[in-house]
C-alpha positions as CSV (number, residue, x, y, z in Angstrom):
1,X,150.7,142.0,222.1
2,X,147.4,144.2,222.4
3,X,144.7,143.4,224.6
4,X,142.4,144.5,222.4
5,X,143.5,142.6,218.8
6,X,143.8,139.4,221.0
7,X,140.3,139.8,222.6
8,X,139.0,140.7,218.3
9,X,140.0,137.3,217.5
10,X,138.6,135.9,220.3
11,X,135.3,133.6,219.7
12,X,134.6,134.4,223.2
13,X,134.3,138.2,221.5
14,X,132.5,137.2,218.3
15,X,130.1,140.1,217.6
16,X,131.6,142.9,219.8
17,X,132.4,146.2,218.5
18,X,135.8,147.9,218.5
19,X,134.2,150.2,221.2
20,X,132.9,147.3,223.3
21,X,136.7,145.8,222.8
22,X,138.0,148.4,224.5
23,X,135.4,148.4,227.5
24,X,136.4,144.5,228.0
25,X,139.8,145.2,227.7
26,X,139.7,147.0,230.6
27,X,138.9,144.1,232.8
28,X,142.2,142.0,231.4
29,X,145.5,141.8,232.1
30,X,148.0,139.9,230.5
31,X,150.7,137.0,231.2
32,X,153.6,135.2,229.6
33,X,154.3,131.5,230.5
34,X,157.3,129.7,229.6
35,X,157.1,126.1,227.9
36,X,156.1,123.2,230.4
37,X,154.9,125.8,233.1
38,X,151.7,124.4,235.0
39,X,149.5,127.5,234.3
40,X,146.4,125.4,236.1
41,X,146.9,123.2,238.9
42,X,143.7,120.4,239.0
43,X,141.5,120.3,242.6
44,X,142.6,123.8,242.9
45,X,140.9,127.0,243.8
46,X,140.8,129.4,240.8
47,X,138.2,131.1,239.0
48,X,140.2,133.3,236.3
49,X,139.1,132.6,232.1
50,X,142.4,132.8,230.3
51,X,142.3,133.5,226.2
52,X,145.3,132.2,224.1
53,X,147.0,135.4,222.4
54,X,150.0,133.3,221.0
55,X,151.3,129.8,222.1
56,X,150.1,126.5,223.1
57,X,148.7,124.8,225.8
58,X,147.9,120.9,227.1
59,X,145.0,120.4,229.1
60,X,145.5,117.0,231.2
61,X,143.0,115.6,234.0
62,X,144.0,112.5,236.1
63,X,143.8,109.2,235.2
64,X,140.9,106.9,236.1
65,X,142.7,103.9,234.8
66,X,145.9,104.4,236.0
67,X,146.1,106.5,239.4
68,X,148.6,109.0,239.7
69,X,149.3,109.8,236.2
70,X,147.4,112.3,234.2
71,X,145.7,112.1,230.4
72,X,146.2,114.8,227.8
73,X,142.4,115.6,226.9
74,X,143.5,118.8,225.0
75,X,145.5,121.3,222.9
76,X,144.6,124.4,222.9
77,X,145.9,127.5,220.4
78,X,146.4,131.0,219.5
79,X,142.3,132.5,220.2
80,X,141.1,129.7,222.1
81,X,139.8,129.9,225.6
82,X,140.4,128.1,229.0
83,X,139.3,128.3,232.8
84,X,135.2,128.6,231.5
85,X,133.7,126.5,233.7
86,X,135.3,127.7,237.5
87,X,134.6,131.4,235.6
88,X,130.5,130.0,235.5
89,X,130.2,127.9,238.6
90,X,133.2,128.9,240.7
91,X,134.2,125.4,241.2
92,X,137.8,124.0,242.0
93,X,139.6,123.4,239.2
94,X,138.9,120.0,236.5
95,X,141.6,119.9,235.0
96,X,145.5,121.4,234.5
97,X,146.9,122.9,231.6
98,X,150.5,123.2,231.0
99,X,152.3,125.4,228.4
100,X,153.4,123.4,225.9
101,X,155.9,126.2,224.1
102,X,155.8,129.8,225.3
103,X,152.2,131.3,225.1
104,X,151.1,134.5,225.9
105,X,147.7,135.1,227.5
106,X,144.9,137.3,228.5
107,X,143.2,137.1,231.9
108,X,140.4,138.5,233.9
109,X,138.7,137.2,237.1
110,X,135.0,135.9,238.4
111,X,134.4,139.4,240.1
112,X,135.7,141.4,237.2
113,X,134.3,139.6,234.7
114,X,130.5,139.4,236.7
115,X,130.6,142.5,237.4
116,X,131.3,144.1,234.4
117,X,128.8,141.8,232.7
118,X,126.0,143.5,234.9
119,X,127.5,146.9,234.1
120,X,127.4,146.5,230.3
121,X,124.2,143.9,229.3
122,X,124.7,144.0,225.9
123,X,128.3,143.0,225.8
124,X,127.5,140.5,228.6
125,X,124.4,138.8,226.7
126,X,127.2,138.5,224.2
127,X,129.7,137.0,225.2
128,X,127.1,134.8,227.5
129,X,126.2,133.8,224.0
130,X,129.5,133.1,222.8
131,X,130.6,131.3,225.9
132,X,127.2,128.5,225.4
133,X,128.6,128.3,221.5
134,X,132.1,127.5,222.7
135,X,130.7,125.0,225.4
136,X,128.4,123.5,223.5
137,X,131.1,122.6,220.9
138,X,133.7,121.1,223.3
139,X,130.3,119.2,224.8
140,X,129.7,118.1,221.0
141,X,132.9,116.7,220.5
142,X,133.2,114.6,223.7
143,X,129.9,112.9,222.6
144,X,131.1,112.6,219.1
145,X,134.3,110.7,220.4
146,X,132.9,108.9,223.0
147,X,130.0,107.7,220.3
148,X,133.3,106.4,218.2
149,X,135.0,105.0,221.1
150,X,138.2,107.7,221.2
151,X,137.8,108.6,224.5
């Protein structure tokens, strides 16, 4: 799968050139995860943003109600994003996500990622951009469900 067609249909992307797609790409790498691997372990140290390029993933966070088991709070799929908030604060982990079939995804690191921002302001006011869309929107629906009582 190419780096750079994956990063195109990106949101995280929305906006960016085909010449400012390759520049990014330069900063990702790519990896394959078989169906039920835990990709992202919860309480853990990690600060890599992963984008979807094919598959299907669960994001599950631990249980309040019922210790020791975990709550699906997501599916994620093919151009969606994951790992944005340890990328921004470089926090331990919130939550885990799982493969749910094989998926195939793109990577890239807090020091990458930073630094290349700083390198290339445009791009990085960007995707900065993109990345308070995408947040905003996952914030929005939490307070949309939790207004309906789903959550």
């Amino acid at each position: 799968m190419n780096v750079v067609d994956v990063l195109r249909r990106s949101e995280l992307c929305h906006g960016l050139n085909d010449e400012e797609l390759h520049l990014l790409a330069g900063i990702f790498h790519s990896k394959q995860f078989k169906a039920k691997a835990v990709i992202l372990e919860e309480g853990e140290p990690s600060n890599d943003l992963y984008i979807i390029g094919r598959g299907r993933v669960k994001v599950v966070m631990s249980s309040s109600a019922s210790p020791g088991n975990k709550e699906k709070i997501a599916t994620l799929r093919d151009n969606e994003i994951y790992g944005e908030f340890a990328l921004i604060d470089g926090s331990t982990r919130s939550a885990s996500v799982i493969a749910e079939e094989d998926s195939f995804c793109l990577y890239t690191d807090y020091l990458d990622f930073h630094r290349f921002l700083e390198e290339h302001e445009h791009i990085g006011f960007i995707i900065m951009k993109n990345l308070a869309r995408i947040l905003t929107g996952k914030l929005r629906k939490v307070n949309f469900e939790l207004r309906d009582g789903s959550v």
